[in-house]
N, C-alpha and C positions, 0 to 999 in steps of 0.2 A: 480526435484525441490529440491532445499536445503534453509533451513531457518536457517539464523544466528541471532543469539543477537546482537545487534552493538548498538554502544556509541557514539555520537557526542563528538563538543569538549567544549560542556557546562554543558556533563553528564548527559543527558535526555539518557536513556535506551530504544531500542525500536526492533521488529524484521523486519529483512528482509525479502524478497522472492525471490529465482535466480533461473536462470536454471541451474547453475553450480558454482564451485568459481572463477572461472576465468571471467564469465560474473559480479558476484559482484566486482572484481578485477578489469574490464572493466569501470566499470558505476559508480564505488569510484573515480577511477582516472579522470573520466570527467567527475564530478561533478555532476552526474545524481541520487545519492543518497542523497537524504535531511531529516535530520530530522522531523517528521514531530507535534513536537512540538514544533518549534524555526527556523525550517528551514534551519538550519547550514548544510552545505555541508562537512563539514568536519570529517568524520564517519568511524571507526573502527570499530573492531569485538572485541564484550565485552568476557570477561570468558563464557565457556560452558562448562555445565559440558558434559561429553566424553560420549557416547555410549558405551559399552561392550559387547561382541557376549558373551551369554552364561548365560548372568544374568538376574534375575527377571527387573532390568533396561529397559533392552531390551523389556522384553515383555511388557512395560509400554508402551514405547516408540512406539512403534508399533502401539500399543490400542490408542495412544495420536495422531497419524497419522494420523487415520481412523477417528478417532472424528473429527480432524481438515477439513481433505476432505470433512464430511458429512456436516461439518459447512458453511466453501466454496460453496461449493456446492446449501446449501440452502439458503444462502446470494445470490449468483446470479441468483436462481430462483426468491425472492421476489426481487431483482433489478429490474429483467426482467418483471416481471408483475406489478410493482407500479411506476416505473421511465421512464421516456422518455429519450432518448439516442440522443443526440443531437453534436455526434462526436467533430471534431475540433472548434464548437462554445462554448464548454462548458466553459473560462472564460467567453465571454461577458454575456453568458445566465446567468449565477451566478451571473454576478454583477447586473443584471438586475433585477433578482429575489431578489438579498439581498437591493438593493434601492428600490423596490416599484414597476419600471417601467414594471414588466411583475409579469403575476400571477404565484401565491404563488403554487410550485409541487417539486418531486424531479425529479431529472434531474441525468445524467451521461455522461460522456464524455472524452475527451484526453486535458489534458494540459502539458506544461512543466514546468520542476523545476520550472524557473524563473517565470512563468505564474503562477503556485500555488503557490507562495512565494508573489507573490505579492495578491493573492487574501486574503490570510492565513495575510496579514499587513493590508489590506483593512479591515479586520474581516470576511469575508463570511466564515462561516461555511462549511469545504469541510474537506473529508477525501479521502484516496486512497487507490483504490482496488487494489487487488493481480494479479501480471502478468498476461497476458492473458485473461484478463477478458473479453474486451471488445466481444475479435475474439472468444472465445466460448458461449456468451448469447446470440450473433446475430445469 
């Protein structure tokens, strides 16, 4: 797993998640990366600053890994015990939930760019989990 800084092209900062850079390289180029302030598809890799074998950096960086895992981690344990998982429905279930017509829970599910981009113009409140998410709380 590698986490980049990327920059749309309206300069909303924000990070990635990949399994490599070639799959972010993959999923830039068709469009599968969006902002998810704006929604703009068209996303760069902002400055990073560099790792360093050898420096106190590193041993941060490390400590900042382990934090983030345990964070991951406990994010998708309370996913998994407070949300219902409502797979490839999860646009209409959100729109449903944000108009009124079904009751008020959270919810988790698969959408795509397009489908989040529109729900994200619609105003439903939705943000997006970290790769893999779904196939390991199930």
């Amino acid at each position: 797993m590698i986490v980049y800084n990327l920059k749309c092209a309206n300069s909303h900062e924000f990070e990635g998640w990949f399994a490599s850079g070639a799959a972010f390289e993959d999923q830039a180029a068709a469009g599968l990366v969006a902002c998810p302030e704006c929604a703009s598809t068209e996303v760069g890799k902002a400055p990073m600053a560099p790792s360093l074998s050898g420096t106190k950096k590193t041993v941060f960086a490390a400590a900042d890994r382990k934090k983030l895992r345990q964070f991951v981690a406990g994010m998708k344990k309370y996913v998994k015990e407070n949300a219902d998982y409502v797979g490839k429905a999860f646009p209409e279930e959100a729109r449903k939930i944000h108009y009124g017509e079904a009751e008020e829970r959270h919810i988790y599910g698969e959408a795509s760019v397009e489908e989040a981009k529109e729900l994200i113009e619609e105003g439903v409140d939705i943000a997006a989990l970290p790769p893999d998410f779904e196939e390991e709380v199930n």
